[in-house]
C-alpha positions in Angstrom: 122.5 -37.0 63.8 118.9 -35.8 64.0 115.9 -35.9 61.5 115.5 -32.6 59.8 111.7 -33.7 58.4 109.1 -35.7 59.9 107.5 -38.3 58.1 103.9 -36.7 57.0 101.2 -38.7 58.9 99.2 -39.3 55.9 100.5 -41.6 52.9 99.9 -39.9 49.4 97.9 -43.2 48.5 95.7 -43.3 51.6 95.0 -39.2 50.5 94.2 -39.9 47.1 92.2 -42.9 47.8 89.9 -40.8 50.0 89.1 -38.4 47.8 88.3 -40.6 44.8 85.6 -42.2 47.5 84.5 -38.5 48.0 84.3 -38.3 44.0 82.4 -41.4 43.9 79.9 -40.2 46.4 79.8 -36.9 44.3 76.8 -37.9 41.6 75.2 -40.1 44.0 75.0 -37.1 46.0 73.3 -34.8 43.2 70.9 -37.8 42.3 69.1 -38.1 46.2 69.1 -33.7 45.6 67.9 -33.6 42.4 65.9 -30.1 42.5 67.8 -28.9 44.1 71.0 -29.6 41.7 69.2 -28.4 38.8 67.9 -25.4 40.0 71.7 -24.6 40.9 72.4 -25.3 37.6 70.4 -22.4 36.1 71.2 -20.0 38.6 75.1 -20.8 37.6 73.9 -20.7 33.9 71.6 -17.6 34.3 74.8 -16.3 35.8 77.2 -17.0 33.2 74.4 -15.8 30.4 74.2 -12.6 31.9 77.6 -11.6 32.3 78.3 -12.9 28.4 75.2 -11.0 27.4 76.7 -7.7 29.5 80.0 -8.2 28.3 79.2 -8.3 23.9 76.3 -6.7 23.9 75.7 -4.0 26.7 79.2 -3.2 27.0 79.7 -2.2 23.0 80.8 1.2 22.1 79.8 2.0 18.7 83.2 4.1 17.3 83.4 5.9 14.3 86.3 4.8 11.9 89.4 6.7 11.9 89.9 8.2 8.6 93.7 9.4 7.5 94.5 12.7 6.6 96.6 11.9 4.0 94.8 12.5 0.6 95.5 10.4 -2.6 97.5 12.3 -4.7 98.5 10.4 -8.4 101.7 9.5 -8.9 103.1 10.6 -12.6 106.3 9.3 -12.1 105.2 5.3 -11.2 102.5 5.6 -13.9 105.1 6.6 -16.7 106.8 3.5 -15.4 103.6 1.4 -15.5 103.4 2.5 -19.0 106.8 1.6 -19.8 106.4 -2.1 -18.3 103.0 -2.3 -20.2 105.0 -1.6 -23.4 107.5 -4.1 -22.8 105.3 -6.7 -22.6 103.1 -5.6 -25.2 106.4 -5.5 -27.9 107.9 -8.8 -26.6 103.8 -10.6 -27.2 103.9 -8.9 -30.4 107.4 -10.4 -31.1 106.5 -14.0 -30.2 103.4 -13.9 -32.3 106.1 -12.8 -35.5 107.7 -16.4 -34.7 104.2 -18.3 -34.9 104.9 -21.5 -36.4 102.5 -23.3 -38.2 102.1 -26.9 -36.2 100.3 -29.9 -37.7 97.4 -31.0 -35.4 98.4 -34.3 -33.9 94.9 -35.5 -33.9 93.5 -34.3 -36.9 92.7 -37.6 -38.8 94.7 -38.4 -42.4 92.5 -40.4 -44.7 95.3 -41.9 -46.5 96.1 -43.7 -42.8 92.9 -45.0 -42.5 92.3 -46.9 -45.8 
């Protein structure tokens, strides 16, 4: 019975080992170029600027709001029903206020306790 795969050459460890050298290297590598990293830096930041600034602030179209065509017309029928709640209420605050009790204040001090 023959192989269908080949055993890759490289091992996954060997693979990732190399590239965390190459990573190591990496600010070493922007240190010895120092200029020359920074002024990268701008141009990437100058780039990024400028397509931010095109995007929000060269790229705005100013619109007008759409206004509806419906107009506001008044509604006699959910007033009169308005009213009718308001009335409700009104007769059932008026009705509560009939039953006011008269209640003795708690904190209201008795002379006759404190002597």
């Amino acid at each position: 019975m023959e192989k269908l795969y080949k055993k890759s050459p490289y091992n996954f460890k060997e693979l990732l080992g190399v590239y965390i050298k190459k990573l190591k290297k990496t600010p070493w590598t922007l240190g010895k170029n120092a200029f020359l990293s920074i002024l990268i830096f701008i141009l990437i930041d100058m780039l990024i600027g400028g397509f931010l600034f095109y995007k929000y602030v060269l790229l705005i179209d100013v619109k007008e709001p759409d206004t509806t065509s419906a107009s506001d017309k008044f509604d006699e029928k959910t007033y009169q029903s308005v009213l009718k709640e308001w009335e409700k209420r009104k007769n059932i605050l008026i009705d509560l206020s009939a039953l006011d009790k008269n209640y003795t204040d708690p904190f209201k001090q008795n002379s006759d306790v404190l002597e």
